[in-house]
C-alpha positions, -999 to 999 in steps of 0.1 A, spaced: 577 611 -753 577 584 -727 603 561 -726 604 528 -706 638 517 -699 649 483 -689 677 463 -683 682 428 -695 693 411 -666 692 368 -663 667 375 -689 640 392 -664 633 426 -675 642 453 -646 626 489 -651 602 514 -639 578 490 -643 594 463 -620 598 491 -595 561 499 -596 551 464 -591 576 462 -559 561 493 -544 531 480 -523 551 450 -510 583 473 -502 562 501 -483 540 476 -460 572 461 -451 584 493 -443 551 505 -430 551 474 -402 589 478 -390 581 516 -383 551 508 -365 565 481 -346 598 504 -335 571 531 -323 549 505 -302 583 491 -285 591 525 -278 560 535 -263 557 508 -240 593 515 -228 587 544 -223 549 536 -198 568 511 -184 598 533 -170 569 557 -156 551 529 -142 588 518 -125 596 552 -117 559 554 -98 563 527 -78 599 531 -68 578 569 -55 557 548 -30 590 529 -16 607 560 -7 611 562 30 601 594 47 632 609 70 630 637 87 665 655 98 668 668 131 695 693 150 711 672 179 702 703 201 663 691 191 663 658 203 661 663 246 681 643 270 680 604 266 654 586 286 664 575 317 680 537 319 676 532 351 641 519 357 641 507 394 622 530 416 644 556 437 651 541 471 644 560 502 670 564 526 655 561 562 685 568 592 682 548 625 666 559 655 674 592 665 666 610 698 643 638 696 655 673 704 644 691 727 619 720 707 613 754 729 627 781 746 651 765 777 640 775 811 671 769 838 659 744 866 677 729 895 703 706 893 684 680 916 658 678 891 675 674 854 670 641 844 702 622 840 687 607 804 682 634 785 702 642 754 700 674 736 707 675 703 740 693 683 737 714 655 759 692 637 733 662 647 708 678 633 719 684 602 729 649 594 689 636 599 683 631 565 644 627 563 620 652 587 607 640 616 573 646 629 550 635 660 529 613 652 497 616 663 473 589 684 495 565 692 528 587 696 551 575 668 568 592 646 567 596 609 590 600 580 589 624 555 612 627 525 606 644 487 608 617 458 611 630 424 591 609 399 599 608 365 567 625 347 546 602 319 547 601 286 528 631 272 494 611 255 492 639 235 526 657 221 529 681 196 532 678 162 570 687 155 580 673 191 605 647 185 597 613 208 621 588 209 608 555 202 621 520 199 600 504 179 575 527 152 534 517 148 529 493 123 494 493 103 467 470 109 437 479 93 435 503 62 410 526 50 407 533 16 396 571 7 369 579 -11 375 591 -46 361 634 -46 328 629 -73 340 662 -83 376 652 -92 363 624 -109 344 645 -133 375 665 -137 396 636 -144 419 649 -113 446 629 -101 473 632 -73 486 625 -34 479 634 -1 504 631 26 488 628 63 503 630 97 484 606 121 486 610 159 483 574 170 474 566 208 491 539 226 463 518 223 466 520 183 439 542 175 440 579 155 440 608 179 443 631 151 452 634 114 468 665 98 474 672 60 510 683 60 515 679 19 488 680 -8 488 678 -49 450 688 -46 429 703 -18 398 688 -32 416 652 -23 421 662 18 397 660 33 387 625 20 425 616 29 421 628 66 385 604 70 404 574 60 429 583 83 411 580 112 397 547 105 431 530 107 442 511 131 483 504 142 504 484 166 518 510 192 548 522 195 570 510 224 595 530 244 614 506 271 587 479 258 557 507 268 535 521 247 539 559 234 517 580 217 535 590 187 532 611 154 536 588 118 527 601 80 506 581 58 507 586 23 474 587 0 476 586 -39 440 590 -59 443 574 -92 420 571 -118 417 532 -137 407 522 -169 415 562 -182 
């Protein structure tokens, strides 16, 4: 036996019928505020990833180094070395002495010490033709600036390349279809006129993604990098990401 029970309240019945009536209105209030609360969570959640991503690209790359790895300082001084040329000195007498008469020694001429001779600083040589003499002395020269260093060679820079022209790569047809996604991390050699040498995949999500990366590479162009305000062939890393839109 069913039985409706209600309760006489302000003369408006309140029962199981009531409740029935306030059902649909009660659960597509409920229904909305739940689907709401999931949508705002959602898209605070995509947006802390999409934060979190971009904050990636931002991260400067820093390499450590032992002290013992870095090479002596370049020099400061950047006048050229002077050489030191000593004042007229008489030429010794070169062979084996023969003794001669007194009467015919001439009063002028002057032999050279031991001690004389070890104070002329640069060599002297006859000249030949017109009898003078020249002046020899060893210079050391500072070598160049390899135009090539190696990879892992550390060169001291003042001021890094900066990029002028980028390349964007060219999305694998393969990785497409495979819906693949990732980075590619490329070490450029750039020339001190600004252009690639050389470009080296040192860190890779995907290998199909490289070589694309490294083609890119090498139609950049930079500033070059100065050293005592020359340019220096130097080593920088580029970072790639392949990204598929609209997915």
């Amino acid at each position: 036996m069913n039985d409706t029970i209600a309760i006489q309240n302000n003369d408006n019945p309140y029962g199981a019928f009531e409740l029935k009536r306030l059902y649909p209105k009660n659960y597509s209030i409920g229904l909305t505020v739940a689907v709401i609360f999931h949508v705002f969570m959602i898209g605070v959640y995509f947006f802390a990833v999409f934060m979190q991503a971009e904050d990636e690209d931002n991260i400067p790359i820093v390499r450590i180094m032992k002290y013992s790895e870095l090479g002596p300082p370049p020099s400061l001084n950047e006048t050229p070395p002077q050489v030191a040329v000593s004042g007229a000195v008489v030429k010794p007498t070169v062979g084996i002495p023969v003794p001669v008469p007194d009467a015919s020694v001439s009063p002028e001429q002057t032999l050279a010490s031991q001690q004389e001779m070890s104070t002329v600083g640069p060599a002297i040589t006859e000249g030949t033709g017109s009898g003078g003499v020249q002046i020899t002395q060893d210079i050391q020269i500072e070598p160049e600036q390899d135009d090539n260093p190696d990879m892992d060679k550390f060169v001291p820079v003042e001021k890094m390349p900066d990029i002028v022209v980028q390349a964007k790569p060219v999305y694998p047809d393969l990785a497409i279809r495979a819906n693949l996604e990732g980075r590619v991390w490329v070490k450029i050699l750039v020339s001190k006129e600004g252009h690639p040498k050389k470009a080296v995949v040192v860190k890779s999500d995907a290998e199909i993604f490289n070589q694309s990366a490294t083609d890119a590479a090498m139609k950049y162009r930079f500033t070059p990098a100065l050293q005592n305000n020359k340019p220096v062939a130097v080593w920088v890393v580029v970072p790639f990401k392949f990204e598929l839109r609209g997915n």
